[in-house]
C-alpha positions in Angstrom: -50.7 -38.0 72.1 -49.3 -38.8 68.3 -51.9 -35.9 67.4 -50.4 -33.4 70.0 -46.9 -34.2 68.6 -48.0 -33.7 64.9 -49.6 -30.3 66.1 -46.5 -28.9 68.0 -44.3 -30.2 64.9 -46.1 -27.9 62.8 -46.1 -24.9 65.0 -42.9 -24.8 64.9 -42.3 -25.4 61.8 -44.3 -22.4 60.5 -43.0 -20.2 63.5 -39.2 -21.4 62.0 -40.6 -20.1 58.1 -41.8 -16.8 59.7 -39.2 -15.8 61.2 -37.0 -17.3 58.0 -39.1 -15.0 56.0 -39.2 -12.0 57.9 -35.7 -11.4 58.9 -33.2 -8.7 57.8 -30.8 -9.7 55.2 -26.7 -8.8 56.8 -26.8 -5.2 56.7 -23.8 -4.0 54.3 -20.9 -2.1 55.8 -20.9 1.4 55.4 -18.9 2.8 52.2 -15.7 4.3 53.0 -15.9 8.3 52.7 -14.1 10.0 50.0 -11.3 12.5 51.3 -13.5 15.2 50.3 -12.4 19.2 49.6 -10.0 20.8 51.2 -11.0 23.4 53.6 -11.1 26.7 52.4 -8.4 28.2 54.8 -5.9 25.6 54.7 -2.5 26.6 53.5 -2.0 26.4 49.5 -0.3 23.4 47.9 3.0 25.1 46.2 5.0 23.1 43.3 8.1 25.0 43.1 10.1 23.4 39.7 13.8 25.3 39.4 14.8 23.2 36.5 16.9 24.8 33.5 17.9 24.3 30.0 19.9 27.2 29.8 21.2 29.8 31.5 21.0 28.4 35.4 21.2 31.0 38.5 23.2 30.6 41.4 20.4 32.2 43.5 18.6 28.8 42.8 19.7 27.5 45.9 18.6 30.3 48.2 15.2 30.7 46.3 14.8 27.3 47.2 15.9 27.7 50.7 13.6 30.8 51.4 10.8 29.3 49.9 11.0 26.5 52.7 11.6 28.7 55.4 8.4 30.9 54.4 6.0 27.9 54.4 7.3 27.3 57.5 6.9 30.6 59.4 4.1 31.8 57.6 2.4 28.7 57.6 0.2 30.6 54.3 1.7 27.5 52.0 3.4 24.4 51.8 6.0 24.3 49.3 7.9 20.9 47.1 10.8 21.5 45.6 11.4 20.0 42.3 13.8 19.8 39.2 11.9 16.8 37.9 10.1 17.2 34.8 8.0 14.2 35.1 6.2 16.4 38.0 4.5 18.2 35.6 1.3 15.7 34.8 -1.9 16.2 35.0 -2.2 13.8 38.0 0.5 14.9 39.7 -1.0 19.0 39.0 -4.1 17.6 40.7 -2.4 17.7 44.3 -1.5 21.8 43.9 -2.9 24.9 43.9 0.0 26.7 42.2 2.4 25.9 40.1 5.9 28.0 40.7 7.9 28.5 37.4 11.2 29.8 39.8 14.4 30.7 37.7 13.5 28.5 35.0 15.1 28.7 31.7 15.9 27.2 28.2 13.6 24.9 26.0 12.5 22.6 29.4 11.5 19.1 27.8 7.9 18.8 28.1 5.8 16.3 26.0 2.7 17.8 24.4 0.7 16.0 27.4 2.5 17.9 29.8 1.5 21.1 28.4 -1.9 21.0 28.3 -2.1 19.9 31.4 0.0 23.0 32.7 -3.0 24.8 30.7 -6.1 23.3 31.9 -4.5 23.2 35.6 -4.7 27.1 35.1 -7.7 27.2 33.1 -9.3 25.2 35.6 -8.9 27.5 38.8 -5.5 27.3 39.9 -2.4 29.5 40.1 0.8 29.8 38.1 3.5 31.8 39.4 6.6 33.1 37.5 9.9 34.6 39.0 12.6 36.5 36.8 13.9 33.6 34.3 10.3 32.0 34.1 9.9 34.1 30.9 13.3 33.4 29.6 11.8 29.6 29.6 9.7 27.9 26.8 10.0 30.0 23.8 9.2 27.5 21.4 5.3 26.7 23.2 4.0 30.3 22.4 0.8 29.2 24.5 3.5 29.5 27.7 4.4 32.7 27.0 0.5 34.1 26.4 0.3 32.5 29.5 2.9 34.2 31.5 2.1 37.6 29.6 5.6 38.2 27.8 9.0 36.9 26.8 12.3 38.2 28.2 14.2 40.6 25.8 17.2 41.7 27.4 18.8 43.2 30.7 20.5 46.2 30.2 20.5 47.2 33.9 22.2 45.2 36.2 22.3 48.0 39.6 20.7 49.9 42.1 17.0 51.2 40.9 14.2 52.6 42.2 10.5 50.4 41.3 7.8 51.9 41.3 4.6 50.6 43.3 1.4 50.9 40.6 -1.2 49.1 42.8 -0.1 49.0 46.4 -3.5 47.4 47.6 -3.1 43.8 46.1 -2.1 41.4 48.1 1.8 41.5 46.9 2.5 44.9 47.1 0.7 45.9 50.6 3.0 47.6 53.0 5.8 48.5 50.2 4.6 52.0 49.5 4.7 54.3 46.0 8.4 52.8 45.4 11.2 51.4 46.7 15.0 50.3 45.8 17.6 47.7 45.4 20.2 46.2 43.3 19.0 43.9 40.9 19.4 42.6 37.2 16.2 44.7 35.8 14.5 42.8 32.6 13.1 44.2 29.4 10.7 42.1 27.3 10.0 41.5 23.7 6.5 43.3 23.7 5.3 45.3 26.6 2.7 43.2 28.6 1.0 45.9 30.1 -2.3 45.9 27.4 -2.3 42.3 28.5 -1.8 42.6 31.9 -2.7 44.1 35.0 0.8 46.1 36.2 1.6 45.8 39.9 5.4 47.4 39.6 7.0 49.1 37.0 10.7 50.1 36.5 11.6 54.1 37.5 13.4 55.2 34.2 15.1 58.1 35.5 16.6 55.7 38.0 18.4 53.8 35.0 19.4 57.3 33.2 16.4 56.2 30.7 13.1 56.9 29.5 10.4 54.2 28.7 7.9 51.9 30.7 9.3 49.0 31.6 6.9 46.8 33.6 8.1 44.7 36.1 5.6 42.4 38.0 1.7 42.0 36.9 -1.0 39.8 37.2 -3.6 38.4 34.7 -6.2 35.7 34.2 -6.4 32.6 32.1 -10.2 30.7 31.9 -10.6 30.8 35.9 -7.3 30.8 37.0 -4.7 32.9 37.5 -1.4 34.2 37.4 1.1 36.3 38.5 5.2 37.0 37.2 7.9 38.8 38.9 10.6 40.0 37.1 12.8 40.4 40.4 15.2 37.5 41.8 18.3 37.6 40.1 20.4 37.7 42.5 20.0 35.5 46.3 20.2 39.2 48.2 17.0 39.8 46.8 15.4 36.1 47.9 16.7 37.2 51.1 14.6 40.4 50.8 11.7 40.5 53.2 10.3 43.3 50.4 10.4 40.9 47.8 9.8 38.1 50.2 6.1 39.7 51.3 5.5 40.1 47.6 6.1 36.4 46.8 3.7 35.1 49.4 0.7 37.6 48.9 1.5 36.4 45.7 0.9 33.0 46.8 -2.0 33.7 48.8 -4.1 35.7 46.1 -3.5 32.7 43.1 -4.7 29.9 45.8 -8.7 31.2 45.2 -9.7 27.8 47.5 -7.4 29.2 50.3 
C-alpha cells in the first residue's frame, strides 16, 4: 500500500514538472501603434504667423478672418492663427504642411535655431507661402529672401490695374483668365525674380501709365519643397476677393505635396 503511495507521489510529481516546464511564459501585451502618416487627402495643416516689426496692415484682421472662413467652407485646409514667434521651432513646424508668412514685416526676432528650422521644414518637403509684406520681412537673413525669391523695393502704384494671368493652368490661377483688375497697392522689388522664379501673374504696365515687367505672384522650389508669394493683399477688399481668395487656396493646395 506504502509502495502504491510512493508510486502515485511520483506521478504526479513529474506530471506537475512537465507541465511546469512546458508552459507558455505571460504573453506580453501588444505595443501600442504609432499614429502613423497622415492620409494623403486629408486637408493641409496651415501655420498662418501675421506678426510685425514694422510697418503693420490693417487688413491683418480680415486676412486672418478669411483665412478661417476658407478652411471652413472649403474644407482643402486647416488654418492656426499666430503672432507668436516661439511657433516657429522645428517641433512645433513638424505638425504643418505650410508655413503662411501673411503681412509680415520688419526684422521678426528669430534665433539662429529658428531659422534653419524654417529652412529644412522647406527643404524637407513642405510649403512656404508669402503674401504682399512677407518680402518686406527679414532683410537682415538673406537666406529668407533667396527663399521667398525677392525683396520688396517700393510701391509706386497704389490704384486700379489690370494683372496679367502668365500661367492660368496652375492650381492658383485656374478660372481667372488672360487678366483681370482691381485696386491694389502694386509692389516693385529690388531685383526682378523672374530668372529665379516661375511667374504666375505679372503687372499690366500700360495700366500704370508705365513700361517694365513687374512680376507679381510666382512659384519656385527649395531642396523638395516648395513655395509660392503673392504680392496682392494690401488692402482687406482684396482678402475679401473670391479672385484672390481662389488663388490663395490653390495656392494652398499645390505646396501641401502629401495632400
Amino acid at each position: 500500500m506504502r509502495r502504491h503511495w510512493r508510486v502515485l507521489l511520483v506521478v504526479v510529481s513529474l506530471v506537475a514538472v512537465g507541465a511546469a516546464c512546458s508552459g507558455s511564459a505571460p504573453a506580453a501585451p501588444a505595443p501600442t501603434p504609432g499614429p502613423g502618416p497622415l492620409p494623403v487627402d486629408s486637408p493641409a495643416r496651415v501655420l498662418m504667423l501675421t506678426a510685425t516689426a514694422g510697418f503693420r496692415h490693417d487688413s491683418i484682421d480680415t486676412a486672418r478672418e478669411v483665412m478661417t472662413t476658407l478652411a471652413s467652407t472649403t474644407r482643402a485646409f486647416t488654418v492656426t492663427t499666430t503672432e507668436d514667434l516661439s511657433t516657429l521651432s522645428g517641433a512645433t513646424l513638424a505638425s504643418y504642411d505650410v508655413l503662411f508668412f501673411a503681412l509680415t514685416s520688419g526684422e521678426l526676432a528669430l534665433s539662429e535655431a529658428q531659422k534653419a528650422a524654417i529652412l529644412a521644414f522647406v527643404d524637407s518637403g513642405n510649403g512656404l507661402l508669402g503674401v504682399h509684406s512677407a518680402t518686406d520681412t527679414l532683410y537682415g537673413w538673406p537666406e529668407y529672401g533667396a527663399l521667398l525669391g525677392a525683396y520688396f523695393r517700393e510701391h509706386p502704384w497704389t490704384q486700379p490695374a489690370t494683372v496679367l494671368v502668365e500661367n492660368g493652368s496652375h492650381p492658383s490661377t485656374e478660372g481667372l483668365g488672360d487678366r483681370f483688375s482691381l485696386r491694389e497697392e502694386f509692389y516693385t522689388f529690388q531685383v526682378n525674380p523672374r530668372p529665379r522664379v516661375q511667374v504666375l501673374l505679372r503687372l499690366d504696365p500700360a495700366s500704370v501709365g508705365t513700361t517694365g515687367d513687374y512680376p507679381l505672384a510666382w512659384t519656385k522650389t527649395s531642396g523638395t519643397g516648395r513655395v509660392y508669394y503673392n504680392a496682392l493683399g494690401h488692402f482687406a477688399e482684396t482678402w475679401r476677393d473670391p479672385r484672390f481668395q481662389q488663388q490663395l487656396t490653390g495656392a494652398i493646395r499645390w505646396l501641401c505635396q502629401r495632400c
